[in-house]
C-alpha positions as CSV (number, residue, x, y, z in Angstrom):
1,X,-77.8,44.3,-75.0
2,X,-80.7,44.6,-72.8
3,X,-79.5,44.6,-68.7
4,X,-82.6,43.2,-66.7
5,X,-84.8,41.7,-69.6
6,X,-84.5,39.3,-72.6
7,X,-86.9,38.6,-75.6
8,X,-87.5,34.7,-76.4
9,X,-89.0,33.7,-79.8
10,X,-92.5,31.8,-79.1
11,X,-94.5,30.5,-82.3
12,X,-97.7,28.7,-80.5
13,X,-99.1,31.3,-78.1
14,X,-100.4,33.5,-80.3
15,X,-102.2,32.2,-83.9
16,X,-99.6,30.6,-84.3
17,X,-98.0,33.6,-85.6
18,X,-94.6,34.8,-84.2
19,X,-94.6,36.8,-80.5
20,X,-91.2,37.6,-78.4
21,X,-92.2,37.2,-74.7
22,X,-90.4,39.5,-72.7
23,X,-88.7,38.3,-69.9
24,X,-87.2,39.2,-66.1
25,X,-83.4,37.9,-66.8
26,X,-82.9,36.7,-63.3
27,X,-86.7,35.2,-62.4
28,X,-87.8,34.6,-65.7
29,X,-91.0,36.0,-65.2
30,X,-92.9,36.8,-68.1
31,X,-93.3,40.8,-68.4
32,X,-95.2,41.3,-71.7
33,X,-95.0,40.2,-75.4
34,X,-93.7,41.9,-78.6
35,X,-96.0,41.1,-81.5
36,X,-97.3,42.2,-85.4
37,X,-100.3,43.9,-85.2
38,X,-101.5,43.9,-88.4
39,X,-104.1,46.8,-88.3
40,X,-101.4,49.5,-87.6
41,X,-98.8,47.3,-90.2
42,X,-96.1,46.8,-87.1
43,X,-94.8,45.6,-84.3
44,X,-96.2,46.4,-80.7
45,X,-96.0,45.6,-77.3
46,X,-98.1,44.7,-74.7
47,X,-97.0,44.6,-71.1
48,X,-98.0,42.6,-68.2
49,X,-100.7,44.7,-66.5
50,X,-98.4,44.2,-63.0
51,X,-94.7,44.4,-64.6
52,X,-92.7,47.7,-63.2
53,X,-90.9,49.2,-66.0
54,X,-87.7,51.5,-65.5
55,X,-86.9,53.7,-68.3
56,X,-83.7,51.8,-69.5
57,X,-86.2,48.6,-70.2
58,X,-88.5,50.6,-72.0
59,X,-85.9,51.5,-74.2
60,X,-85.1,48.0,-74.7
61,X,-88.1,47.1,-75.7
62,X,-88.3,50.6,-78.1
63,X,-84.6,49.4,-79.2
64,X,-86.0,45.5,-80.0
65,X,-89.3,46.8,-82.2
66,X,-86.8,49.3,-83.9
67,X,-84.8,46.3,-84.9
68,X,-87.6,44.0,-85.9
69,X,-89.3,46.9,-87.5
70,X,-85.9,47.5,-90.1
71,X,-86.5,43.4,-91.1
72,X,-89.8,44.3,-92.2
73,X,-89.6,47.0,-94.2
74,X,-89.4,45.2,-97.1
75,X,-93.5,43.5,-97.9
76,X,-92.0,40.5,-98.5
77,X,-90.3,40.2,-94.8
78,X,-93.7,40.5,-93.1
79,X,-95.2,38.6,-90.6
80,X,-97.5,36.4,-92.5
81,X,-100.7,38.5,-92.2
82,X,-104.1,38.5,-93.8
83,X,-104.7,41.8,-93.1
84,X,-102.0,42.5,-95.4
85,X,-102.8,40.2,-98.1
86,X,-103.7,43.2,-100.7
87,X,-100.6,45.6,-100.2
């Protein structure tokens, strides 16, 4: 379980599609998001342009995509995703 940061589930902010903002534990800043990007077929991250990282909550973030990377692997656990409306 991540230390300093914690990932909360938000629908609206981006399409509509799903994005896990990451968030400061003890401000609850936002840091960055966690979202599909469908040209590369996965999950990435995009941090706040002034968020600090340490190494430990880079590797929570790395641990967090692992783990919603493993729900996708099956087509039919995708994001819903145009891009990926052929495969």
């Amino acid at each position: 379980m991540p230390k300093y940061i914690t990932f909360h589930k938000d629908v609206q902010s981006f399409g509509g599609k799903i994005v896990y903002i990451i968030l400061n534990k003890r401000t609850g800043k936002p840091l960055g998001d966690v979202f599909w990007y469908a040209p590369w077929k996965q999950w990435t991250a995009r941090m706040d342009e002034d968020a600090v990282w340490s190494q430990d909550c880079l590797d929570d973030v790395r641990r967090f995509i692992i783990g919603l990377q493993t729900t996708v692997s099956n087509p039919s656990n995708r994001p819903d995703d145009r891009a990926d409306a052929g495969d």
